[in-house]
C-alpha positions as CSV (number, residue, x, y, z in Angstrom):
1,X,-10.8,-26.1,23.8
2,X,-7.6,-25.9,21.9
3,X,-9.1,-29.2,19.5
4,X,-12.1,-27.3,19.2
5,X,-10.3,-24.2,18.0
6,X,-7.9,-26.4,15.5
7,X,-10.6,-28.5,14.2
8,X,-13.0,-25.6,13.2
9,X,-10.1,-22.9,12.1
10,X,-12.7,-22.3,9.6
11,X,-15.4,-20.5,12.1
12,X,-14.0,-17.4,13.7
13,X,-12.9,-17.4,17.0
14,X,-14.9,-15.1,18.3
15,X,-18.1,-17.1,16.9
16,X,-16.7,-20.3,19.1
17,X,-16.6,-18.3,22.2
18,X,-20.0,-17.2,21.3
19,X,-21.1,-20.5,20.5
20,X,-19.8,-21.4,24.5
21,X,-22.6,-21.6,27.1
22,X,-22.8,-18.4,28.9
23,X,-24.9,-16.0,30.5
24,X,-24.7,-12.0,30.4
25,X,-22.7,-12.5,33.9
26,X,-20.0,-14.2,32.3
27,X,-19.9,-12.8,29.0
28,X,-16.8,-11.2,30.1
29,X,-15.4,-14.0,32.4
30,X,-12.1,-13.9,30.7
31,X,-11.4,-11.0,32.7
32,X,-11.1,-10.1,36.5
33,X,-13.8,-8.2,38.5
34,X,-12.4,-4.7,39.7
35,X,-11.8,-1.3,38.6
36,X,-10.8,-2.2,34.7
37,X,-13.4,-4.1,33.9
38,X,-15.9,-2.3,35.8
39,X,-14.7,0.9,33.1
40,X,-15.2,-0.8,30.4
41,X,-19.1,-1.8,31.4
42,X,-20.3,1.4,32.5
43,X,-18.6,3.0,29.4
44,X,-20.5,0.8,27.5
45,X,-23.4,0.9,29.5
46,X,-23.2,4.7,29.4
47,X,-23.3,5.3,25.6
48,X,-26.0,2.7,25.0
49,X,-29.0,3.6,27.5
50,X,-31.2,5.8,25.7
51,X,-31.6,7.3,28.7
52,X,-28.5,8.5,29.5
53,X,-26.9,11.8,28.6
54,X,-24.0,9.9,27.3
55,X,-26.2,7.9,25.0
56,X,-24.8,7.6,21.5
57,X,-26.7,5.9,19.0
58,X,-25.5,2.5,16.7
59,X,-24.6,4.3,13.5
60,X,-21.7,6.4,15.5
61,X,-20.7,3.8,17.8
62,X,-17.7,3.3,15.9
63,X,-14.9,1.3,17.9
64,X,-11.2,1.6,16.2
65,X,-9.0,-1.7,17.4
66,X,-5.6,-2.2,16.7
67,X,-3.8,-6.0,16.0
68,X,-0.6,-6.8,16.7
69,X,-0.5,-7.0,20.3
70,X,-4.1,-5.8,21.3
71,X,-5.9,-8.6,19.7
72,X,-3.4,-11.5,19.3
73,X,0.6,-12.5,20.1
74,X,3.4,-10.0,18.2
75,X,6.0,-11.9,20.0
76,X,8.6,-12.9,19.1
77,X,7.9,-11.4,16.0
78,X,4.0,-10.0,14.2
79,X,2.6,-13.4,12.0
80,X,3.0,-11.1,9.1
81,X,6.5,-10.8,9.3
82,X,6.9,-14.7,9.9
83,X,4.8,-15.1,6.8
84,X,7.0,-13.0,5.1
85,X,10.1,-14.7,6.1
86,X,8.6,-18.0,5.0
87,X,7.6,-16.9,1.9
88,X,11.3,-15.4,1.6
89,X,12.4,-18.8,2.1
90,X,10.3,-20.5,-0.6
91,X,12.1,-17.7,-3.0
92,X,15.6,-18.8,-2.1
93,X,14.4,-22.2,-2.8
94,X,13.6,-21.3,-6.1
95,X,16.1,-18.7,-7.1
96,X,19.0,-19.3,-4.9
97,X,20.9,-16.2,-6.0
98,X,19.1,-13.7,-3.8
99,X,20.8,-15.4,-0.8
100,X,23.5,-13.1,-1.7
101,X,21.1,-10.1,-0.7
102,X,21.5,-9.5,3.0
103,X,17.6,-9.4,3.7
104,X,17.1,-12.6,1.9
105,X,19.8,-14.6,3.6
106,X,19.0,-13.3,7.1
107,X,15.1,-14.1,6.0
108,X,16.4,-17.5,5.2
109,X,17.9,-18.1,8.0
110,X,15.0,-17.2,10.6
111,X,17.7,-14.4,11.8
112,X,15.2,-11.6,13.2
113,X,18.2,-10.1,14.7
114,X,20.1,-9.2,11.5
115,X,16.8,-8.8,9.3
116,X,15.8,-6.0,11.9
117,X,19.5,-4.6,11.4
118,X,18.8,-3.7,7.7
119,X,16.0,-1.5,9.1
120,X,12.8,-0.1,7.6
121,X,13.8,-0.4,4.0
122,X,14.9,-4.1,4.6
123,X,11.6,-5.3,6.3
124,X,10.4,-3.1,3.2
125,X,12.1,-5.1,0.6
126,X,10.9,-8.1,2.5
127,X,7.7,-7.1,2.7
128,X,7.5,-6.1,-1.6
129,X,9.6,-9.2,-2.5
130,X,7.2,-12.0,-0.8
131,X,3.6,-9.7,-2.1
132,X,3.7,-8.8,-5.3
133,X,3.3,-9.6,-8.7
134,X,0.5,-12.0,-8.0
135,X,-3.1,-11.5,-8.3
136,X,-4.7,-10.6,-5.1
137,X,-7.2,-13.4,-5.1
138,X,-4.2,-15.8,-5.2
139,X,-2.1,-13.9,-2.6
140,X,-5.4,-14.7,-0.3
141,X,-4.8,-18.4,-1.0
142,X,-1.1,-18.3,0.0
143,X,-1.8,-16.6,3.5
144,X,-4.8,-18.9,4.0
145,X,-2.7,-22.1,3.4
146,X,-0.2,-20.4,6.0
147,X,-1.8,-19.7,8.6
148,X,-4.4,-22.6,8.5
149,X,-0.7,-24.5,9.7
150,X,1.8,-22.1,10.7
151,X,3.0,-22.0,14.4
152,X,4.0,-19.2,16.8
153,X,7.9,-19.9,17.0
154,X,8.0,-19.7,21.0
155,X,4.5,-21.3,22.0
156,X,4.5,-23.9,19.2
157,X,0.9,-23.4,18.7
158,X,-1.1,-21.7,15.8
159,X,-1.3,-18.2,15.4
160,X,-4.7,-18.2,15.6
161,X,-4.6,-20.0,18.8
162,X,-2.5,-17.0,19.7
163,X,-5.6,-14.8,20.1
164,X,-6.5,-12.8,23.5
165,X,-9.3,-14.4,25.1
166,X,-10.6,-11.2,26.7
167,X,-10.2,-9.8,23.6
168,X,-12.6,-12.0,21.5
169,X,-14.6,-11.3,24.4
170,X,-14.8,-7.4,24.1
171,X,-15.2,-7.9,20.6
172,X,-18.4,-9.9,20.9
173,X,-19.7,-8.0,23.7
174,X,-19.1,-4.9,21.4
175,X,-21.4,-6.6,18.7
176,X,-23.7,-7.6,21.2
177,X,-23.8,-3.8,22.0
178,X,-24.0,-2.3,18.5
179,X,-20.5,-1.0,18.1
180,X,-19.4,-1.0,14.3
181,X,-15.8,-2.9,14.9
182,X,-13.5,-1.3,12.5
183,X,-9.4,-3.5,12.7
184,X,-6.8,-0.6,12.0
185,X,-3.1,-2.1,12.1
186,X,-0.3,-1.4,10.5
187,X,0.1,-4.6,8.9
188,X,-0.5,-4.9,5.0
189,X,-4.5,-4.8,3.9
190,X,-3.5,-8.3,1.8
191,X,-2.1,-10.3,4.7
192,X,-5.0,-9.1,6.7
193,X,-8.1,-9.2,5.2
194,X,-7.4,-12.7,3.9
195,X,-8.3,-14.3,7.5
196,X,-9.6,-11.2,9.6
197,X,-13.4,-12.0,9.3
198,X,-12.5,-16.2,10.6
199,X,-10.4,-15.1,13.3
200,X,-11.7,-12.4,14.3
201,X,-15.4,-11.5,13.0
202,X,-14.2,-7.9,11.1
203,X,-14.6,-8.3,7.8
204,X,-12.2,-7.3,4.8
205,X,-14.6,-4.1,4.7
206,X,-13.9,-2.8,8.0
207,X,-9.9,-3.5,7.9
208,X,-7.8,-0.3,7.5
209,X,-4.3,-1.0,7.0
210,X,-1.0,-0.3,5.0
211,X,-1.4,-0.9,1.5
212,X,0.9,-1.5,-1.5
213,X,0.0,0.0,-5.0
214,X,-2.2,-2.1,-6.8
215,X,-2.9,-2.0,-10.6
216,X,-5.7,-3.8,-12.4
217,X,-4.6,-6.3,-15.2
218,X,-6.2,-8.6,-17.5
219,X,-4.1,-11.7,-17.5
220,X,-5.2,-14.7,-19.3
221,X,-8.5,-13.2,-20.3
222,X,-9.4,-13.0,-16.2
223,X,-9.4,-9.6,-14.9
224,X,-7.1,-9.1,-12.3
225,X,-6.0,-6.8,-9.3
226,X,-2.1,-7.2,-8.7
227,X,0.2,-5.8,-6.2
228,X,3.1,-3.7,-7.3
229,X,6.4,-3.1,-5.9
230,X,5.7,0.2,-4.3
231,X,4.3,1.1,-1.0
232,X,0.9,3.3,-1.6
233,X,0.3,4.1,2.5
234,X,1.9,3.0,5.6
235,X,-0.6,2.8,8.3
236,X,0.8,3.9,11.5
237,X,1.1,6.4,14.3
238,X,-0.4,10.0,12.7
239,X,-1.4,7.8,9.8
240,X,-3.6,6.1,11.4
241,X,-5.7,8.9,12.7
242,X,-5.8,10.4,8.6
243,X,-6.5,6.7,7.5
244,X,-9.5,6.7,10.6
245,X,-11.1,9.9,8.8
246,X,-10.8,9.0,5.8
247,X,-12.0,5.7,5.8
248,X,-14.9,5.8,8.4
249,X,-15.7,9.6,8.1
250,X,-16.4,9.4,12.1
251,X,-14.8,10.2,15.0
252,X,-14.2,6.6,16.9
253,X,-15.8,6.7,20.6
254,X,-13.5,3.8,21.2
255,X,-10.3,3.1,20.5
256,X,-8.1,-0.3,22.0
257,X,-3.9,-0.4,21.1
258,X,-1.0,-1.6,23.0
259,X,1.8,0.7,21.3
260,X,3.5,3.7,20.9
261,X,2.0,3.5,17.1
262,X,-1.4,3.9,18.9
263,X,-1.6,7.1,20.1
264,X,-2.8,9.5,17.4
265,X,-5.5,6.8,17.1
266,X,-6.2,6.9,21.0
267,X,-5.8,10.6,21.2
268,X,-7.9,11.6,17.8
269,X,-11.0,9.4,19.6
270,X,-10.2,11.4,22.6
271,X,-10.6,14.4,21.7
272,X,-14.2,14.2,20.5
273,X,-17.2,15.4,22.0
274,X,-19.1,13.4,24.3
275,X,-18.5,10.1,26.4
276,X,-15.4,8.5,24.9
277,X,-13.0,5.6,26.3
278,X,-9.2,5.6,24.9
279,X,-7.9,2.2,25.9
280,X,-4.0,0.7,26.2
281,X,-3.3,-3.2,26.9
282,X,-0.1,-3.4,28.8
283,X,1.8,-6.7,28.4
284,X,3.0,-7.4,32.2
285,X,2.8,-10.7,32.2
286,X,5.6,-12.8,31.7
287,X,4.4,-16.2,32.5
288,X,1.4,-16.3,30.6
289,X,2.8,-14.5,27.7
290,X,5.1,-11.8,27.6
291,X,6.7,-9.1,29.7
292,X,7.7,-5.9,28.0
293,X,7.4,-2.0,27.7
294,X,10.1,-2.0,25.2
295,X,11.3,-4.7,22.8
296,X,13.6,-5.0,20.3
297,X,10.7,-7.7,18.8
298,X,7.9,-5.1,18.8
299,X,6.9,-1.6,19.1
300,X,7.3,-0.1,22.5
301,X,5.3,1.0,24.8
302,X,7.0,4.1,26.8
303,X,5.5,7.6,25.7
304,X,1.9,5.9,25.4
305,X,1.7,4.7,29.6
306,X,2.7,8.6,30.3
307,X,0.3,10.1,28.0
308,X,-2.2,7.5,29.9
309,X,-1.6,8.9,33.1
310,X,-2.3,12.3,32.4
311,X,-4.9,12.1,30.0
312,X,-7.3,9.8,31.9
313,X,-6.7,6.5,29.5
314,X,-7.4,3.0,30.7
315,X,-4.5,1.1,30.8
316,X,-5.1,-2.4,31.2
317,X,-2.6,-4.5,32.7
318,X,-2.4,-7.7,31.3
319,X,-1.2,-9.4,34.6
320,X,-3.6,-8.1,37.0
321,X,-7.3,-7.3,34.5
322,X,-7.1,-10.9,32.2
323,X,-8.4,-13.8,34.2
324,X,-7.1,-16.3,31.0
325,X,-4.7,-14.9,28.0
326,X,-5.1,-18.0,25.6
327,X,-7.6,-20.5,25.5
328,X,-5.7,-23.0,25.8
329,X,-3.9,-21.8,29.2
């Protein structure tokens, strides 16, 4: 599967497990029989039936997903940030005074440990330094030559091997099921969109994420969109809920994280009428992948499991629900 997957980076990955022989009994093989995935059906089945009093029809089944971490590997750092770091690296190459920065020379020296010292406004910097000031049809062509190669640092294997299996499953049973998919992450729209609709089937159109200011530009006689060197939105925890609303215009039925980040997201689909499902994926395993409530690589996961229990969300633990992680386990 993993040459399948390498030699067709080009399809998405949910379209290859689509493409797999299967039957509506297994559509969801990737995870284990029981209580969690048993949840997840009838919730489905629940707002689907026109003859149920749950029933909720296409047009509002809107499903509100987050990335890093729900949908593929943030370990041991998010692909953005790596991408950032390697672009960093091609800067220094170039212009070997900004080594003198702190950001820069921790950047170039794959230290995540001392970049994450210079806090926020250093991954900021980072982030600004390796986005802008090219046109945003070019940016695409960077992040689509990196990720077509680049390789998670611990696994060795391509990021977009580093996808969830149960999740690429969910996501096509979703489709199968008329849910309108929307990705909301905190990770910059640019880096995003570029390879969303490949990997994972959700097209530019239905990412919401943080965004720098962009101005438009005619350069060269080509009109252009470019990136400037100031943040316009940063799309996490309440943000995400105000970015939902204003994007969509619905109220999710359905929303899927793995962070602390997540729960305005979780809690704002929560809270609407009707029959709604408010999901977490809990990384417990630490042979398949990793094991972790609270990382110094990633956001944490504390304040969300407690607000689980007492609000009635599905916690899905990655050990004990997912039958296979990666495809190529």
């Amino acid at each position: 599967m993993t040459i399948v997957i390498r030699r067709t980076l080009m399809l998405p990955v949910v379209m290859l497990l689509m493409m797999m022989p299967t039957s509506h009994a297994d559509e969801l093989n990737g995870w284990q029989q029981g209580a969690t995935l048993n949840r997840i059906k009838s919730f489905v089945a629940a707002v689907t039936d026109r003859q149920s009093p749950d029933f909720v029809p296409p047009e509002q089944r809107v499903a509100v997903i987050d990335n890093n971490g729900t949908l593929w590997a943030e370990q041991p750092a998010s692909p953005q940030l790596l991408f950032a770091l390697h672009q960093a690296q091609l800067m220094v190459k170039d212009n070997p005074e900004l080594i003198s920065q702190p950001v820069f020379k921790a950047a170039n020296d794959n230290n995540l440990a001392l970049l994450r010292e210079q806090g926020i406004e250093g991954l900021l910097q980072l982030f600004i330094a390796t986005h802008v000031g090219l046109p945003i049809v070019e940016f695409d062509a960077r992040v689509n030559r990196w990720i077509v190669e680049a390789k998670n640092p611990l696994s060795k294997r391509l990021h977009t091997d580093m996808t969830y299996v149960p999740m690429m499953q969910l996501l096509a049973y979703l489709r199968q099921h008329d849910f309108d998919i929307w990705l909301v992450t905190s990770g910059s729209a640019g880096f995003v969109r570029a390879w969303s609709e490949r990997v994972y089937g959700i097209p530019p159109d239905r990412v919401i994420a943080s965004e720098l200011k962009t101005e438009y530009r005619v350069l060269n006689g080509r009109p252009s969109l470019i990136h400037m060197p100031e943040v316009g939105f940063i799309n996490t925890a309440g943000n995400k809920a105000v970015a939902i609303n204003e994007r969509i215009g619905r109220r999710p039925i359905l929303a899927i994280g793995n962070a602390d980040d997540d729960i305005a997201m979780l809690q704002w689909t929560a809270a609407g009428d009707g029959r709604r499902l408010a999901m977490l994926i809990h990384h417990t395993d630490g042979e398949r992948e990793w094991a972790y409530n609270k990382s110094k690589y990633a956001s944490s996961l504390e304040r969300g499991l407690q607000l689980a229990e007492q609000s009635g969300w599905l916690v899905v633990d990655m050990k004990a629900d997912w039958r296979q992680v990666f495809s190529w386990q």
